[in-house]
VEXNUBA-782244 format. One record per residue (C-alpha): x, y, z. Coordinates in steps of 0.25 Angstrom, whole numbers, plus 5000, padded with zeros to 4 digits. Layout:
<vobas>
XYZ/...
</vobas>
This chain:
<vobas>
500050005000/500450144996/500850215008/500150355008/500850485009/500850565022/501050695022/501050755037/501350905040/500850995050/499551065048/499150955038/497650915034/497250765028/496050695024/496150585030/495450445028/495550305030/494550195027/494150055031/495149935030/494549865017/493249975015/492649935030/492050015037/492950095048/491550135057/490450025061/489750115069/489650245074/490550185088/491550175078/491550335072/491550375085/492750295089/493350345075/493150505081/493650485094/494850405090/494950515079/494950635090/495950555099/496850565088/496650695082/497050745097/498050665099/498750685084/498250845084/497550815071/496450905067/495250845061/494450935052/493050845044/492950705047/492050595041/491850445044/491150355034/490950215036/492250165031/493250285031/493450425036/493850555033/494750655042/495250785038/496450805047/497450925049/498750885058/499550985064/500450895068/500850815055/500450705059/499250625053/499950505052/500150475067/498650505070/498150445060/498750315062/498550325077/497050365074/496750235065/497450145074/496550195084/495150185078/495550035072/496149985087/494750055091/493749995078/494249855080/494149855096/492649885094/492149795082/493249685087/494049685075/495649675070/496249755058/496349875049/495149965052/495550065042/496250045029/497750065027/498250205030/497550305030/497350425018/497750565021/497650685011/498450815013/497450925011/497651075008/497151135018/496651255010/496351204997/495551065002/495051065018/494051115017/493451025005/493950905012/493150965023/492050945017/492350815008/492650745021/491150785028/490450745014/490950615014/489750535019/488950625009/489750554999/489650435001/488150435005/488150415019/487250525021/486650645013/486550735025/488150765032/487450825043/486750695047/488250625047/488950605060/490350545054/491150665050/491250825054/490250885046/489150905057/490250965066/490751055055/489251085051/488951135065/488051005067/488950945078/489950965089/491350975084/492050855090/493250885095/494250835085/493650925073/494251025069/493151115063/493751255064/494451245051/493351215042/492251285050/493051425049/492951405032/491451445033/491251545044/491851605056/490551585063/490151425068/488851415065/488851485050/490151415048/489451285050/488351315040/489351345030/490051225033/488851135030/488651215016/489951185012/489751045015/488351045007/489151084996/490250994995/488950894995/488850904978/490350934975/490950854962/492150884966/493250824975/494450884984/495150754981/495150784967/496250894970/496950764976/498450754972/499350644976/498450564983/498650644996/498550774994/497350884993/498051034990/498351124982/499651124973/500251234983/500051124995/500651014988/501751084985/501951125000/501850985003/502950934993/503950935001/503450845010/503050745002/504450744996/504850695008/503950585007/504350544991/505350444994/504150365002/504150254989/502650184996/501950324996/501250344981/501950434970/500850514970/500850554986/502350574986/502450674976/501250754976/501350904977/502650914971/502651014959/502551004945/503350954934/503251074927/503551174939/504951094943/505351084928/504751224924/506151324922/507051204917/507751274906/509051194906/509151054905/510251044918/508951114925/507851024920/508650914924/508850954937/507250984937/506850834932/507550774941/507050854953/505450814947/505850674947/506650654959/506050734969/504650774963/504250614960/503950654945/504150524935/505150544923/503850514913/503350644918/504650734918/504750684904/503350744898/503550864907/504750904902/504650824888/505850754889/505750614885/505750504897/507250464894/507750624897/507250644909/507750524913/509150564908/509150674916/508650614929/509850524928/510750654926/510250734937/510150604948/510750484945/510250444955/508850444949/508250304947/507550294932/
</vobas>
């Protein structure tokens, strides 16, 4: 199995989700999505994770985390070992309760929050569980729609300052917004790039560096190690000499993850040229 790309800085925000080993349901009863929240609380003080929406559905769930401390991997790990020792107990069971590791998307905080805030609420729309999100008790829509007590691990600040300084109008604004997403044909996850990330060019770029310290992972996907870095045509744009060009295909190819297929119909040298001048500028380079 592909082992997925984490990418943990301070300040950061996930869509996180996980799903039931095989398709099974995670929940057999409301016992169960009550153990699920106060496990989920537990960790969240104990990691200093913020949680922003939530949603559980029968067999997954949704959490929209932000972790100050860079570090979703440690509570994440600590949070499912939790609820599976705690599952099993109760139904008198063995095993996986959840399937593999769990998927985390980096988002842009000011480009996509707010969207996946409302993606995340609309998922038992979605999937038909219910027509009215107001009458469902398994995510954070009624306590972001005024409805319901804000339980201690949400945060609601954040989304609840978008529409309004003043609580109650910013709570019917909230519910609008959410009534809108209701009929939306399009998707946040069709901005998705590399698999892992939802941002803006501007934010992939920041994050390059970090994820070059992560390209020599071989068992993370191509795709997740070298997302965000720039263009072909920005490193190679200026290249006048051949000595500079050189040095420029060789710096797309060896530290920029880009094939020598796709330095040849960018520049328009034929496949054996670059490959010449890779072997020129690092002989190091395997062909």
């Amino acid at each position: 199995m592909a082992r997925p790309l984490r990418i943990e800085f301070p300040g950061a925000i996930y869509h996180v989700t996980s799903r039931g080993n095989a398709q099974a349901a995670i929940f057999a009863d409301d016992v169960d999505r009550n153990t699920f929240l106060a496990v989920l609380r537990q960790t969240l003080r104990r990691f200093n994770v913020l949680c922003h929406p939530y949603c559980l559905t029968t067999n997954h769930f949704h959490l929209l985390l932000e972790t100050p401390d860079a570090n979703l991997s440690k509570a994440m790990r600590q949070f499912n070992s939790v609820y599976t020792q705690a599952f099993n107990r109760r139904h008198g069971r063995v095993g996986h309760v959840l399937q593999g590791r769990f998927k985390a998307i980096v988002v842009d905080r000011e480009a996509y929050l707010l969207e996946l805030c409302r993606y995340v609420v609309l998922n038992p729309v979605r999937a038909g569980m219910v027509k009215d999100l107001g009458k469902y008790s398994w995510s954070s829509y009624r306590a972001n729609a005024g409805f319901d007590k804000v339980p201690e691990f949400l945060s609601v600040d954040w989304i609840l300052e978008h529409f309004g300084l003043d609580r109650k109008s910013a709570h019917m604004e909230y519910r609008r917004f959410i009534k809108a997403g209701m009929d939306a044909k399009d998707s946040p996850w069709d901005e998705l790039k590399g698999q892992c990330f939802l941002g803006e060019d501007a934010f992939l770029e920041k994050l390059f560096p970090m994820l070059r310290e992560k390209s020599a992972l071989k068992e993370v996907p191509r795709t997740q190690r070298f997302a965000g870095r720039p263009s072909l045509e920005n490193i190679l744009a200026d290249t006048g000499t051949m000595e500079v060009r050189g040095s420029a295909i060789a710096k797309v190819c060896l530290e920029f993850g880009y094939t020598q297929a796709q330095v040849a119909a960018a520049t328009g040298l034929h496949y054996s040229t670059v490959s010449r001048i890779l072997r020129r500028e690092d002989s190091r380079f395997k062909i």
